[in-house]
C-alpha positions in Angstrom: 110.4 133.1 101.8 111.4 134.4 98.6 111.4 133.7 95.1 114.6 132.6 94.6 114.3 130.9 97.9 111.5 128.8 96.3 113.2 128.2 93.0 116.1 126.7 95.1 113.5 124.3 96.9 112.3 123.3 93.2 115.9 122.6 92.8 116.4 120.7 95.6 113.5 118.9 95.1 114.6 118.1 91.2 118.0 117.3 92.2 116.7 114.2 94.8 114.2 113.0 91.9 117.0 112.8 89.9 119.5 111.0 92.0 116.2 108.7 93.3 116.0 107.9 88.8 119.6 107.2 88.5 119.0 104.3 91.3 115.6 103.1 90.2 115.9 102.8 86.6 118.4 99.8 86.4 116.1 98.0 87.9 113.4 98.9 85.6 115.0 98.7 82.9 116.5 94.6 83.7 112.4 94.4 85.2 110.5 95.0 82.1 110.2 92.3 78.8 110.1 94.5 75.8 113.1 95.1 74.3 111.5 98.4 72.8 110.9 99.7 76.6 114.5 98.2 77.8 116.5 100.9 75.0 114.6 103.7 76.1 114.9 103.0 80.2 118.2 102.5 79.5 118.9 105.5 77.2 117.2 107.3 79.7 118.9 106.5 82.7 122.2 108.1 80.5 120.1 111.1 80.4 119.6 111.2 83.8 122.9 111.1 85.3 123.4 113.9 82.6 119.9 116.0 84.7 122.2 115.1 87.3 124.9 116.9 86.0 123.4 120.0 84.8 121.6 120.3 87.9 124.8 120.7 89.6 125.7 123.4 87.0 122.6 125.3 88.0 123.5 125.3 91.5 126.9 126.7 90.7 125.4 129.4 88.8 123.1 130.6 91.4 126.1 130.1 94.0 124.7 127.2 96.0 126.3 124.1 96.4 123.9 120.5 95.3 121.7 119.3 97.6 118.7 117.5 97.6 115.8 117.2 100.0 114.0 114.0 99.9 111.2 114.4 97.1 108.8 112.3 98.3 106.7 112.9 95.0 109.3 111.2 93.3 109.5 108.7 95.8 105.9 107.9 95.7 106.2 107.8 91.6 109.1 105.3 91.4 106.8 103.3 94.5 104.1 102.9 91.6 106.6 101.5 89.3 108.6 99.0 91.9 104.7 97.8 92.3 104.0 97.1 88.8 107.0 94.9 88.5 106.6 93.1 91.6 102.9 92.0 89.5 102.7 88.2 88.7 101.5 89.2 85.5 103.7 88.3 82.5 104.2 89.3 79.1 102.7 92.6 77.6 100.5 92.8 80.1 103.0 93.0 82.7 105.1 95.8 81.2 101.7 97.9 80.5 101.7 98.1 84.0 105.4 99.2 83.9 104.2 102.1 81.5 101.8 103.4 83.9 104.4 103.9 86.7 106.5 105.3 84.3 104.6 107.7 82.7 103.6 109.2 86.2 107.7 109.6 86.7 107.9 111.5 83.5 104.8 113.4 84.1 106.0 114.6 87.8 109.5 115.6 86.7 108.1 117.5 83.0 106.0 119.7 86.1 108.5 120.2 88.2 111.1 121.4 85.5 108.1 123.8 84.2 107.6 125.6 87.6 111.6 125.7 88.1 111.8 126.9 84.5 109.4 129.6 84.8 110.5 130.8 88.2 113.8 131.1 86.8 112.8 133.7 84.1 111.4 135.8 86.2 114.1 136.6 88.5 116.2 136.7 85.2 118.1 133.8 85.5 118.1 133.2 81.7 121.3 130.7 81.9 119.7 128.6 84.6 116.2 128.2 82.3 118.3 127.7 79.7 119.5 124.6 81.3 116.1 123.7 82.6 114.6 123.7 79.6 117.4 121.3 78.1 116.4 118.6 81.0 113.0 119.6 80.2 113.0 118.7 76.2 114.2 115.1 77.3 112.0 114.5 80.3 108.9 115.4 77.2 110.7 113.4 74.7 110.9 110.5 77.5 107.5 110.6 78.0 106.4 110.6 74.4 108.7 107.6 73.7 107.2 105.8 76.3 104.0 106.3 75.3 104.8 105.5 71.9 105.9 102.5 72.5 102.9 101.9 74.6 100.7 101.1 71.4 102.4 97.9 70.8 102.4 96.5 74.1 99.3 97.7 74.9 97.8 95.8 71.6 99.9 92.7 72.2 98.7 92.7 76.1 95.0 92.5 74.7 95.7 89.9 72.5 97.9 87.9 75.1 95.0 88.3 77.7 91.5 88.4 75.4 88.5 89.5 76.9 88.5 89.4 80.8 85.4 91.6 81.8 83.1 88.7 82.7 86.2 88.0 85.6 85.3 88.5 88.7 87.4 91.5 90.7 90.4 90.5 92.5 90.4 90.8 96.0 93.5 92.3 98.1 95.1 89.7 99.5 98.1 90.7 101.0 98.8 93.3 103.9 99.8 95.8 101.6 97.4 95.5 99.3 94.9 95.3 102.3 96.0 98.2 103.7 96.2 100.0 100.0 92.5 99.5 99.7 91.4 100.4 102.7 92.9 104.2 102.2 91.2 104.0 99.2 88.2 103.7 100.1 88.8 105.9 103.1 89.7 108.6 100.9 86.4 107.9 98.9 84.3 108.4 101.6 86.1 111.7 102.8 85.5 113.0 99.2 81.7 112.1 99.2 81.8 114.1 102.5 83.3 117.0 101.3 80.9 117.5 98.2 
């Protein structure tokens, strides 16, 4: 496989994490309660059929037509934040959980638009990084304004919930959960073996 060959599988890759956004993120943004975090899912989503867009102008640079392959990364990311609003919590509390998800979409794309970026310099493809980087600057600027907003909720959840650490644990309770838990702690015991 070659270099180029790889970039285009970043690409690929990219361009189905992309596309996977674009669906997701109405959702999100009708899910959450802050009207803080509804603006900047929403703004985002804009931005995203825009990735969309330049990705295809990338491709057509490099001669290749768009295509994805499934990114499972990305599918596993927007998983996290279907899960967090699908919680019965409510209020600030429930959108922190929101934030987590979200942040780990940002943080997947802003790594895989550094490796494409960088890949794309070195074989001289100066236009396509160019590009890149432009996607790149809003999936950072996503991520800080997420985080950002963050603070608030995250004080407005501790003051909606007080002090819970004398409550006891909750305990899976449904099949998924069930089944969530007990790959965790087979993953646990793997990693204590492999120490």
């Amino acid at each position: 496989m070659s270099l180029r060959e790889v970039l285009l599988d970043e690409l690929k890759d990219l361009y189905s994490a992309e596309n996977q956004l674009v669906k997701a993120l109405p959702k999100t943004v009708k899910g959450v309660n802050s009207p803080e975090l509804k603006n900047i899912f929403a703004a985002h989503l804009d931005e995203t059929k825009g990735q969309v867009e330049r990705l295809k102008q990338v491709f057509e640079l490099l001669g290749k037509k768009p295509t994805g392959k499934h990114c499972d990364g990305m599918e596993g990311a927007i998983e996290e934040v279907k899960e967090a609003l699908a919680e019965d919590a409510e209020g600030a509390v429930f959108d922190t959980g929101v934030i987590g998800g979200a942040a780990r979409v940002e943080h997947y794309e802003i790594a895989g638009y550094t490796v494409a970026i960088a890949i794309a310099k070195q074989l001289g493809e100066s236009e396509v990084a160019s590009l890149l980087t432009e996607t790149l600057t809003e999936e950072l600027n996503a991520a800080k304004l997420v985080m950002n907003a963050s603070k608030a909720i995250l004080k407005q959840a501790l003051a909606e919930e007080g002090d819970d650490r004398d409550e006891p644990e909750k305990k899976p309770t449904t099949p998924k959960e069930k089944k969530s838990a007990a790959k965790s702690l087979r993953d646990q015991e793997e990693a204590r073996k492999s120490r």
